[in-house]
C-alpha positions in Angstrom: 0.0 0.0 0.0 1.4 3.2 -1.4 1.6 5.9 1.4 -0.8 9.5 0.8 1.4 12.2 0.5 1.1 14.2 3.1 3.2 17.8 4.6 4.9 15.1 7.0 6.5 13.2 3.8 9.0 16.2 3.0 10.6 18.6 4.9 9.3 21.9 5.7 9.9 25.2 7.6 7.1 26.0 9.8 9.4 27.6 12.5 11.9 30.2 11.7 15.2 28.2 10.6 13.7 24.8 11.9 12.7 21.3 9.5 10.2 19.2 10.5 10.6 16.2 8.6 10.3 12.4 8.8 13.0 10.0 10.6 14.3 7.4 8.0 14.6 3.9 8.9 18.2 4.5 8.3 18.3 6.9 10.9 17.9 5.0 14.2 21.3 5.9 15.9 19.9 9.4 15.9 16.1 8.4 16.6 17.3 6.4 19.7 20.1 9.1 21.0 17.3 12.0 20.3 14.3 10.0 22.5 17.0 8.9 25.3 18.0 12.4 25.7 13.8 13.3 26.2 13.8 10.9 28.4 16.9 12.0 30.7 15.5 15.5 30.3 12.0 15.2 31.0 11.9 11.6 32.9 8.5 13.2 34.3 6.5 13.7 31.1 6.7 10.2 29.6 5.1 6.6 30.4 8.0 5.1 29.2 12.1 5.1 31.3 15.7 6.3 29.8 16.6 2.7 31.9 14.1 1.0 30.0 14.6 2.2 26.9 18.7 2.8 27.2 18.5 -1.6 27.2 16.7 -2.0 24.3 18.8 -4.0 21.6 19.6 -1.4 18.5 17.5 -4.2 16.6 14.7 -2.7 18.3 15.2 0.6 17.6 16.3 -0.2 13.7 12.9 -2.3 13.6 10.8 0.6 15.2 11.9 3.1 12.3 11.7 0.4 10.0 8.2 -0.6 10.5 7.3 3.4 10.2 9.3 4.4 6.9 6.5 1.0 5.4 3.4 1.8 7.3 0.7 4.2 6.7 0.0 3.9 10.5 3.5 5.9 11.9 4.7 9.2 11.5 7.7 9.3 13.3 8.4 13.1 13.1 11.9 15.0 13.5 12.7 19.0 14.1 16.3 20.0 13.1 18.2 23.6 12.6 17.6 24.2 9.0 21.3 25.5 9.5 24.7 23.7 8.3 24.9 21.9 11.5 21.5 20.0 11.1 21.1 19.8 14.8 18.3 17.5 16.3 16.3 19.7 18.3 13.0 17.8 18.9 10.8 14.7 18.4 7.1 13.5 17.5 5.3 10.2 16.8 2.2 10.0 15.6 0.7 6.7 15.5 -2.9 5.4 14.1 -4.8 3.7 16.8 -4.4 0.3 17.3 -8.2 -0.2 17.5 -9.4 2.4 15.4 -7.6 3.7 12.4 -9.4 7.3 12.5 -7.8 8.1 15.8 -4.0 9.2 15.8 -2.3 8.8 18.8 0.6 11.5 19.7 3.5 10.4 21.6 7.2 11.0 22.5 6.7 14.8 21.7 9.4 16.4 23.0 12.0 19.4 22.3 15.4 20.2 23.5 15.8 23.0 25.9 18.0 24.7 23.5 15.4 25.1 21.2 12.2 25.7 23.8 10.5 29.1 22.9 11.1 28.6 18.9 8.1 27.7 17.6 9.6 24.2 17.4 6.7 22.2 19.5 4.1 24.1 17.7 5.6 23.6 14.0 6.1 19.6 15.4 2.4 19.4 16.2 1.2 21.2 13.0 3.2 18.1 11.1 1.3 15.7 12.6 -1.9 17.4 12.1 -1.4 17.5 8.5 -0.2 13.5 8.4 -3.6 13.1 10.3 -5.6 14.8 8.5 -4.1 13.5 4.4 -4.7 10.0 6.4 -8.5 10.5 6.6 -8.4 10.3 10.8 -11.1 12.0 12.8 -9.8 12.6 16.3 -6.3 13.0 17.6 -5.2 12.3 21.3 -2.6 12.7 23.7 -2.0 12.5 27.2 0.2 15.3 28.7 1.7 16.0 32.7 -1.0 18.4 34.1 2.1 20.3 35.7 3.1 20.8 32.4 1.4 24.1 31.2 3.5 24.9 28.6 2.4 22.5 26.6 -1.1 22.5 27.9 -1.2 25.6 26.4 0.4 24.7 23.3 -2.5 21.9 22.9 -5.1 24.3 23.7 -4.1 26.9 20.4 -4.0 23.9 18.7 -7.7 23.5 19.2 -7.2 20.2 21.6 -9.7 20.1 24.6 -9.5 18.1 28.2 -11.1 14.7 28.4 -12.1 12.7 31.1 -10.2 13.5 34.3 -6.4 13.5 34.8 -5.2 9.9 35.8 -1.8 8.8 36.7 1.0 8.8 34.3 2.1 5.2 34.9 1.1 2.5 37.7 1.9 3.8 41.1 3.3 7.3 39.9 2.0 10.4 41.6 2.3 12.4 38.5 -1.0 13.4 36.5 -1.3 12.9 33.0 -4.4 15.1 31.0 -6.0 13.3 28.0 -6.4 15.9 25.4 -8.8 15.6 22.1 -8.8 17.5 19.0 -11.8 16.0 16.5 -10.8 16.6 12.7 -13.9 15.6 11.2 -17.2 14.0 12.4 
């Protein structure tokens, strides 16, 4: 199955001197390096663990990417300087439901404190609104920290709205994460 073409297939420049563009299968080393440094910066905001994900076999992370560049079900989104340096700055996967193919799932978003106040995060989310949207899905979703009102905020200019009540991030944690809804299309 051919993949629609979508903003997310090619890079573009929604943020002053930042690309938002697709990770290649090719490009794991950097994939995994990028998401264990969200994960040692922000161990708080994600479900997942740097220890958990730090042991994974590269085989893993070579498959992850793999399985993305062939399915119409992963957009596994990167933001880098659009300068000579091509710097890594942040991170995005959006993933169709695994019950429901009209509801894309956002994860891993993340960008690097260097970078925070750029317009990175936003041009990031915009990405996966457009994959989203040239996929046919009706409703994206996310879960994000409720201490985290930076990007609560971000979500709400987006158009996303609260759902449900905040629940804990993972089993036992005290930390509170905030499902968020936008609906595309009815």
């Amino acid at each position: 199955m051919s993949r629609p073409e979508h903003a997310a297939g090619n890079a573009s420049s929604s943020a002053a001197g930042i690309r938002i563009r697709r990770f290649t299968a090719r490009e794991w080393p950097a994939y995994r390096a990028l998401r264990l440094r969200s994960l040692a910066d922000a161990p708080q905001a994600f479900g997942s663990s740097y220890a958990a994900e730090e042991a994974w076999a590269q085989e893993l992370w070579m498959a992850r990417l793999t399985a993305a560049e062939v399915s119409s079900r992963d957009c596994p989104l990167v933001a880098e300087s659009a300068g000579p340096d091509g710097a890594l700055l942040g991170l995005l996967w959006a993933k169709c439901d695994a019950k429901d193919a009209g509801i894309v799932n956002l994860f891993q978003m993340w960008v690097a404190p260097e970078a925070r106040g750029r317009g990175v995060a936003a041009a990031l989310v915009d990405e996966a609104l457009a994959w989203a949207r040239s996929i046919g899905a009706r409703l994206v979703q996310l879960g994000v920290v409720v201490d985290n009102q930076a990007a609560i905020q971000l979500y709400l200019r987006k158009g996303f709205g609260n759902v449900g009540t905040p629940e804990p991030i993972r089993p036992g944690s005290p930390l509170l994460e905030q499902t968020m809804q936008l609906q595309l299309r009815q």
